[in-house]
N, C-alpha and C positions, 0 to 999 in steps of 0.2 A: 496564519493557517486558514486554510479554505475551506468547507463544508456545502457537500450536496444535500440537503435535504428536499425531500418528495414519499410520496405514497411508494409501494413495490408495481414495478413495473410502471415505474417515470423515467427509465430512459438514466437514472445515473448512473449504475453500470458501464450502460455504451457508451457512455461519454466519457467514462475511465480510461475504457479500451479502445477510444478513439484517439486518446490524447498517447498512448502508450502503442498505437499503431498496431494492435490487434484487428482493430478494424477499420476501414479503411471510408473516409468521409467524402461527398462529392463537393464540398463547399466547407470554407475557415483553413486554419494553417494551425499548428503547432510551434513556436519559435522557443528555444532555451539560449540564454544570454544571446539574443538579437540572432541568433541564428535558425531559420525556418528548417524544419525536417519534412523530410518527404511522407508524402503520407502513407498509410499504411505497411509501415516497416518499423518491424520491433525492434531488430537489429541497429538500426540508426536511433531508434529512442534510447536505447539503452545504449550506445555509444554515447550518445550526450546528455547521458546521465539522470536520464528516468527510469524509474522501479513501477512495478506493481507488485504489492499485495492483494491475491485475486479474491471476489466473493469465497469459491470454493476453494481453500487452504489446502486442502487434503488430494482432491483431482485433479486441481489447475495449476498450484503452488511446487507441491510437493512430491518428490520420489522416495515412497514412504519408507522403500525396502532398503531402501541405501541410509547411509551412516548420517548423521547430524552434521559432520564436518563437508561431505561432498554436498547437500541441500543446500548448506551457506554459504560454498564456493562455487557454486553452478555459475554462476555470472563471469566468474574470474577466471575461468579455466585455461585461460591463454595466458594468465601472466603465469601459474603453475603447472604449464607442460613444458617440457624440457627433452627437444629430440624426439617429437612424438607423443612424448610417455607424459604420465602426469607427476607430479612431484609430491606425493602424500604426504611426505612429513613439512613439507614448509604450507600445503594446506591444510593439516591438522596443527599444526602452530597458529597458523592465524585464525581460523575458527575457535580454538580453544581462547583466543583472547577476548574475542567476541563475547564466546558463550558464560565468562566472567565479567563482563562489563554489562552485559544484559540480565546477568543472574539467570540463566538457563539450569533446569533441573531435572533429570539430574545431567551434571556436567561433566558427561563424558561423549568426546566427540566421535565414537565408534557405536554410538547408540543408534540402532534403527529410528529413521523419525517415527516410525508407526507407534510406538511403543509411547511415545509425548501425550502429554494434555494439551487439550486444545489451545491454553495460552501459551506453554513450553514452543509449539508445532510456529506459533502465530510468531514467537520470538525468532524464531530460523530464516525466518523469510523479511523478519527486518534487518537481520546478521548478515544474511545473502547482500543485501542493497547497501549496508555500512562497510562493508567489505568491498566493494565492487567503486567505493567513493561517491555514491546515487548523491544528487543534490536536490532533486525532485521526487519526491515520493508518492503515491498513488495509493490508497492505504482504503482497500472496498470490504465492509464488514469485519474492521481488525479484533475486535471482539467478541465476533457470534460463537458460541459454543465454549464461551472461554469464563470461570466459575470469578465468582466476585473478589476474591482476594489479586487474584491473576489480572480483573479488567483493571483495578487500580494501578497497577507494575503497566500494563502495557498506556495507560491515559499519562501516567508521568513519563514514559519514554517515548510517548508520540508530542508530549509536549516540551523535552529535552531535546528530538530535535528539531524543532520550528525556533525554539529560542537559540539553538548553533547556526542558525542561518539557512536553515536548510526549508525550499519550499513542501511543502504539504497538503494535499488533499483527501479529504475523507469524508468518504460515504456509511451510512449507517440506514436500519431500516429504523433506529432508533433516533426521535428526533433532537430528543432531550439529549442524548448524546451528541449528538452534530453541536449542537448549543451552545452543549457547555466544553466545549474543544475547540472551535473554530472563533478564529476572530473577522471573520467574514462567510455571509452565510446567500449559498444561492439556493434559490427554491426553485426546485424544475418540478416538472407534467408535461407527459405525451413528450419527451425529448428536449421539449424547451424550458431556456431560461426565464421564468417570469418577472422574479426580483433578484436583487443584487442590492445586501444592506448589511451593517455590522449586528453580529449577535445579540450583542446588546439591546439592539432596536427591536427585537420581535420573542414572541414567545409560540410555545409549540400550537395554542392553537392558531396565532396570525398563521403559521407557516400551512396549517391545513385552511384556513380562509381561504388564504391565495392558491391553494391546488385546485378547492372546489370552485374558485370563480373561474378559473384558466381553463378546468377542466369544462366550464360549461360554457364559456364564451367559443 
C-alpha cells in the first residue's frame, strides 16, 4: 500500500485525479499491468480497472438521493442493463452481497445514501469499486467525517484489501494515518514528489521536515 503524505494544498489530490484521468497531465504516463492509459480519461482508467474514492464523498462520490444499491453499481451499469433497461433486481443482488461483506448499516439496499453516516456513505464507494472488480484503488480522505468506531471498520478494510492483492493508494490530511496504513510512504509539496521511503523509516515530524525544506528550497 501507498501513502501521500504532505501539508493541505501539496498537490495530492491532483495527483489522485491525475492518476484516475480527471485530470489531465502534460508530462508521465499512467500504465496498469504494462499497459499505458491515455491521459486524461476516466473512462479508460476505469476500464482498466482504477477507482477513486473522492476527497468529497458526498458532491463528488455520491448520488445521495438515489438508493445504496444504484451508488455501488454506478460503475457497472453495463453489465446490468439489458435492452436498454437496467436490471434492478440482479443489481440489487449484488450490492446487497456487498453491503454484508462490508457490514453496511443499515443494510438495506433501497436506502437513500443521504440518509448514511459518513463511514456507512464511505463503505458505498468501496462496494462501487469491489463490484466493478477495481484492482487499483485511489482512496483520498477515506475517513474524514467518519466517527472512531467506523474509521476502525474502514482501516481494516482498506488493509483487507492491499493484502488480496489489490493495489492502493491513500491520501489523508492526517499524517499519522498515511503511517500507520501505508507500507510505502511518498511526501509531496507544491505537487512534487520529495521522498520515496517505507513507513517505517520516518515518523510524522520527518514527514513535515522534508515539506518545510522542499517547500523552501
Amino acid at each position: 500500500m501507498v501513502g501521500l503524505a504532505g501539508l493541505v494544498g501539496s498537490g495530492r489530490s491532483e495527483i489522485l485525479e491525475t492518476v484516475y484521468g480527471a485530470r489531465r497531465s502534460s508530462n508521465g504516463s499512467v500504465s496498469v499491468k504494462g499497459r499505458t492509459l491515455p491521459r486524461g480519461s476516466v473512462f479508460a482508467a476505469v476500464r482498466a480497472g482504477v477507482g477513486l474514492s473522492p476527497e468529497e464523498r458526498k458532491s463528488q462520490g455520491l448520488v445521495l438521493d438515489e438508493p445504496i444499491y444504484v451508488n455501488a453499481t454506478l460503475a457497472s451499469m453495463s453489465r446490468f442493463a439489458k435492452g436498454g433497461f437496467l436490471d434492478d433486481r440482479s443489481a440489487r443482488r449484488v450490492a446487497e452481497q456487498q453491503i454484508e461483506a462490508l457490514e453496511l448499516r443499515p443494510a438495506d439496499p433501497d436506502r437513500a445514501a443521504r440518509t448514511l453516516s459518513g463511514g456507512n456513505q464511505q463503505k458505498i464507494l468501496l462496494a462501487r469499486w469491489l463490484i466493478h472488480g477495481t484492482e487499483v484503488l485511489l482512496l483520498d480522505e477515506p475517513t474524514r467525517g467518519v466517527d472512531v468506531g467506523a474509521r476502525a471498520e474502514i482501516y481494516a478494510l482498506i488493509r483487507d484489501l492491499a493484502a488480496a492483492g489489490n493495489a492502493v493508494v491513500v491520501v489523508s490530511s492526517e499524517i499519522e494515518e498515511v503511517l500507520g496504513l501505508a507500507d510505502v510512504v511518498l511526501v509531496v509539496a507544491d505537487g512534487q514528489i520529495l521522498r520515496t521511503l517505507p513507513s517505517h523509516q520516518i515518523d510524522e515530524h520527518g514527514v513535515l521536515d522534508l515539506v518545510m525544506k522542499g517547500s523552501a528550497a
